[in-house]
N, C-alpha and C positions, 0 to 999 in steps of 0.2 A: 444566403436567404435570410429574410430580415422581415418582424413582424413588427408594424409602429407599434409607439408607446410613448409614454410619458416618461422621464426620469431615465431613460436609457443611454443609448449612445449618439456621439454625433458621426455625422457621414461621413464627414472627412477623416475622423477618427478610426471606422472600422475601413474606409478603404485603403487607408495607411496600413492597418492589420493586415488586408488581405492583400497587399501589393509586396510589402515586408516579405511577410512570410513566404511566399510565390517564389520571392528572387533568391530567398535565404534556400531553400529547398533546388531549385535552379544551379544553386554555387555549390551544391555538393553537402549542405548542412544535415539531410536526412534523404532517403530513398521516395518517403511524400510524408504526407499527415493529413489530418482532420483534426480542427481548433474550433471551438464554442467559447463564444461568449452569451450571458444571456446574465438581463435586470430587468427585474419587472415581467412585462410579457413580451419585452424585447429581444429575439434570441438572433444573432449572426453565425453563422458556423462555413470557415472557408477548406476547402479539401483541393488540393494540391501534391504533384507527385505521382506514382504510380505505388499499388498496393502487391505489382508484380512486375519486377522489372522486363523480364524475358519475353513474357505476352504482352508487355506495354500495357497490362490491364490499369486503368486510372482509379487512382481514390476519388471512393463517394461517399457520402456522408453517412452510409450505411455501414460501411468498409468497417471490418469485425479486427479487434487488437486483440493483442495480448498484453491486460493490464496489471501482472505482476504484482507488485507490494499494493496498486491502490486496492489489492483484494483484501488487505488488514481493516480498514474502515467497512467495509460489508460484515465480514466475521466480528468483530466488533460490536459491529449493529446486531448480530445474530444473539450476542451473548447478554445485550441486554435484554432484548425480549424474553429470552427465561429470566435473568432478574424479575423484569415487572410481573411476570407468571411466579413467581415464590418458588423456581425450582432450583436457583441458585441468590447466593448474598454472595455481594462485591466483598467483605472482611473474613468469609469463612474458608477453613483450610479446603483445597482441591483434593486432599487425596481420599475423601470417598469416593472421588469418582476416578483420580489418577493414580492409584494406590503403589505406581513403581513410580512417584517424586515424593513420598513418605520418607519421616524421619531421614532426611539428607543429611551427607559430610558437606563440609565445603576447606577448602581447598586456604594453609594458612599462605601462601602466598603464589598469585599468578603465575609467576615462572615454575613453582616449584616442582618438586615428584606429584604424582595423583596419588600414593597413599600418604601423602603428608597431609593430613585434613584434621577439622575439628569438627563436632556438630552444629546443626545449625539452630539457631538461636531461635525460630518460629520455623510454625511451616509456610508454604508457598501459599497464597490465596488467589481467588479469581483477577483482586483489584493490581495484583505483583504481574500476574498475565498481561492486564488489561493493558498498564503502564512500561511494561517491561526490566520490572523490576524484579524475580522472581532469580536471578543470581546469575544465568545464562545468555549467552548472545554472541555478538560477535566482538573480536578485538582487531583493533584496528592496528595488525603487524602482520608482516610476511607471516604465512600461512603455520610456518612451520618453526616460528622462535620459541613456542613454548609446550611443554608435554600436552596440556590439554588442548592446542591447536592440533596435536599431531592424532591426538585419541578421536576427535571430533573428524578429522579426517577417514581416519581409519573406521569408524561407524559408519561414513557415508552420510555425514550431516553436515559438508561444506555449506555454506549461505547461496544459491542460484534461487533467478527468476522462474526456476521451473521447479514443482515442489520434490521433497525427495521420494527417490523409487523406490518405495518399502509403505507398508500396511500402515495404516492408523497406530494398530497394536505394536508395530515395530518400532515405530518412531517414537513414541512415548517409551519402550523398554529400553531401548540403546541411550535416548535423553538419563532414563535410571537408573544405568549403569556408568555415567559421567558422577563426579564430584562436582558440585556446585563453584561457580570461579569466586563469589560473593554471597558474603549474607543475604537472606531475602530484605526485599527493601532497601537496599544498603543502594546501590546503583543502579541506572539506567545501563542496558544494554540492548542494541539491536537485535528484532528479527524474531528470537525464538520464542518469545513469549506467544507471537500468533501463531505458529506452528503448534504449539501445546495447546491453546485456544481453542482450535479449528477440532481437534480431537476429543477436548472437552465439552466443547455444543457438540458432537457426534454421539457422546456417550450421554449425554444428560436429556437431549432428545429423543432418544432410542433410533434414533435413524441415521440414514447417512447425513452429510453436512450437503452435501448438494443436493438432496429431498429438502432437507429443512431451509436452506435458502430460497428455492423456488416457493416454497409454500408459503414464507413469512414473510419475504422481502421482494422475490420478482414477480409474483404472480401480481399482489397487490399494487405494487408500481407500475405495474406492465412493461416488464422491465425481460420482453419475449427474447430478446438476443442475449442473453447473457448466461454465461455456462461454463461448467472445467472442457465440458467435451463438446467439441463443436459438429450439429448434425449433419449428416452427409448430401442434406438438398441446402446448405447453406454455407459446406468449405468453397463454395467459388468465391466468398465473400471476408476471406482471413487475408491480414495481410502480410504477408512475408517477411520473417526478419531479416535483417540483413546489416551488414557490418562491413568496415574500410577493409582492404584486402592490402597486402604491401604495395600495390602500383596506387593504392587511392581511391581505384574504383571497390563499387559495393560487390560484395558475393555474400550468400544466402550465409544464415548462421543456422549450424544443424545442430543447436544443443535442446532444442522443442520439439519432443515427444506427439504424437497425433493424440494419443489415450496416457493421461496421466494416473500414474499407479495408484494415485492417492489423492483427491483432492484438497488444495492446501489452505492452511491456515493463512499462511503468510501470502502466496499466492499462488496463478495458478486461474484465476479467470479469465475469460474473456469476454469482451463488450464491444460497443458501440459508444459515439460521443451520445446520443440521443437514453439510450439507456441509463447511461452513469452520470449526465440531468437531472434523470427522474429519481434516480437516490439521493444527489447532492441536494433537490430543491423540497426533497424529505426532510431533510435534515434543514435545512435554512427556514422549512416554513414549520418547525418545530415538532417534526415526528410524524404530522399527519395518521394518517392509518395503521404506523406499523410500529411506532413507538412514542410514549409519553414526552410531552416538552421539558420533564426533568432528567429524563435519559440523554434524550440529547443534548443539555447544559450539562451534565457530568461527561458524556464523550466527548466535548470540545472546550473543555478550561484545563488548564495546565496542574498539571498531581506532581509537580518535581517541584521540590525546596532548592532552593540556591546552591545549599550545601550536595544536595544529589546532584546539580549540574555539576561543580565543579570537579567531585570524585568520578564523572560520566566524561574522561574525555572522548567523541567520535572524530572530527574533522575540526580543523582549526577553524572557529567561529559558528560553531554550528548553534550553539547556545545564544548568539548574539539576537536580543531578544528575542527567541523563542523558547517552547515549552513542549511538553507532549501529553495528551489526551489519551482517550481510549483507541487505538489502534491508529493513530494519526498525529501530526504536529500540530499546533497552535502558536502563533505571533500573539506575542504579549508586548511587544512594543509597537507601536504601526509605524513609527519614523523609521526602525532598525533596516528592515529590506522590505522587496515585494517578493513575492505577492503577502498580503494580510489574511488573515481570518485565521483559518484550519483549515488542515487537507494531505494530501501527499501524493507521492511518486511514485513511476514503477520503473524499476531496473532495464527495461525495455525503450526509454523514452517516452515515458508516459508523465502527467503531470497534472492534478486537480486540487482547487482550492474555491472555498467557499469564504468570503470576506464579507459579515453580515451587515458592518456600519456603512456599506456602499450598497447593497443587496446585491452582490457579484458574483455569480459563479463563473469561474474560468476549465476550460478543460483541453488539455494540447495531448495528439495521442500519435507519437508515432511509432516506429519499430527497426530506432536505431540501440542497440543497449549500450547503455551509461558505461563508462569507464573510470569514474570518480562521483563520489557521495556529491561532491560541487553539481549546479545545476547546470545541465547545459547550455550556451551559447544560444541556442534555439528557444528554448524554457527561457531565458531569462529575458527575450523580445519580444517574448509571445504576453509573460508578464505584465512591462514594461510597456507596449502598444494597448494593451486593454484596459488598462488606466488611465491611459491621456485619453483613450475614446469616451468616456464617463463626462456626461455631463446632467 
């Protein structure tokens, strides 16, 4: 479905997208998806696949995901609107409000024992959150090489697309009964920063986190599909996860919860391609209603020094010009890869990026889950077609 426009796409460009992707999803690449593109008041959105294999139910563009990590950029967005409301500063310490990440040990070296620690040199702040630099996260080694992977286990705080089954209040206490792996600020790490995040706008709003979403961010965007728990005149419209089985074929993945314990920081929502539009084109046309155009220049420019990428290894190349924002990546090089601008991903096969020197937003949403930080095979064509359609 295709609205004209100026400055948008060419024809032959989006029925390359939507013929691509068709055949890619045909060869076994995902179970289906729904992909937007949209410039200007140009929007194409192709849906492909089935959203339930068994009843041959077909995706529509309505077809409700499970978009995992891209729920970091919503929470994000959450935590600046108390910024701009004076109820938090990005440099001031968190623990009036997280008072078990107070005066923290941290740990004198990665492998070590967990009582082998020193103090830590500052406390934590919103902006250590924001960036994930707050001393926690994930490492990128078998699960079990080093005591603090085996204690992060043992608390029930593995890294999944689905958030963890324990309280708000639980998951901040078990985080503060861990030793820090790094000084705060000292390095990037994945993940936990939103998790601690999402509890922190819980607590600084006096509500829950999915009251204070609906009220600040979906109602204003009308942004009515999108939820941790999805209503019951609307699960005919979720779409199935589903993963290679040993013969090749798909079989459902049964690690997604109907009722999550906890709504999550990191993630943990679900949406629609039409919905997470209306947030991305928030943000691209500089806050609109629900936040300042200086909020959004501070979530989407790169807070990591050189020196912090380097001490941040996640994935070979992952640094290669990019950066990271407030709950999201940024390309700081546009030659280095695609896609450009800011945006991120979700553990589920999900995928969004907003690239402002094209006016671009891309969105590819399926519900196969990643098996590597790399992008997938699908992501990376879905990418790659919506930039040669630019004209």
């Amino acid at each position: 479905m295709t609205n004209g426009g100026r400055g948008g796409f060419s024809r032959a460009g989006l029925d390359r997208l939507t013929t691509t992707l068709g055949t890619m999803i045909d060869q076994g690449a995902a179970a289906g998806l729904v992909a937007l593109v949209a410039r200007g008041d140009m929007v194409h959105v192709v849906a492909a696949g089935a959203r339930e294999l068994a009843a041959q139910a077909p995706m529509r563009r309505d077809t409700l995901f499970r978009i995992a990590s891209m729920t970091k950029p919503v929470v994000a967005a959450a935590a600046m609107i108390l910024v701009e409301a004076g109820a938090l500063r990005l440099d001031d310490p968190v623990d009036r409000w997280l008072p078990e990440l107070a005066d923290r040990r941290v740990l004198r070296r990665l492998d070590g024992p967990l009582d082998d620690t020193v103090p830590a040199q500052r406390p934590i702040t919103l902006r250590d959150l924001m960036t994930f630099r707050l001393g926690l996260g994930i490492i990128m080694a078998p699960s079990a090489s080093y005591p603090i992977q085996r204690a992060i286990a043992d608390a029930g705080l593995l890294p999944s697309p689905i958030p963890p089954a324990m309280t708000p209040d639980e998951l901040v206490a078990r985080y503060g009964a861990l030793p820090l792996m790094h000084q705060p600020g000292e390095r990037w790490m994945y993940n936990v920063g939103s998790e601690i995040l999402g509890v922190l706008v819980e607590r600084v709003a006096a509500r829950p986190l999915a009251d204070f979403l609906e009220a600040r961010i979906f109602t204003p965007l009308g942004m009515a599909d999108t939820f941790y728990v999805v209503p019951p005149d609307k699960r005919d419209r979720l779409a199935r996860v589903y993963q290679p089985g040993d013969d090749g074929r798909f079989v459902p993945w049964t690690g997604a919860p109907e009722t999550p314990v906890h709504p999550g920081g990191s993630t943990g929502l679900v949406s629609t391609v039409d919905d997470y539009l209306a947030f991305a084109r928030m943000l691209l046309g500089g806050g609109g209603r629900v936040l300042k155009p200086e909020s959004v220049a501070l979530m989407t420019q790169d807070h990591l020094t050189p020196e912090q990428k380097a001490a941040s290894p996640f994935v070979p190349g992952f640094w290669d010009g990019r950066g990271w924002g407030f709950g999201l990546g940024v390309t700081t090089d546009p030659e280095a890869a695609l896609p450009r601008g800011y945006g991120w991903d979700g553990g589920l096969g999900t995928s969004w990026r907003n690239d402002p020197e094209h006016g671009l937003t891309g969105i590819l949403l399926t519900q196969r889950p990643m098996t590597s930080p790399h992008m997938p095979e699908l992501a990376t064509a879905f990418w790659r077609l919506a930039y040669e359609a630019i004209v």
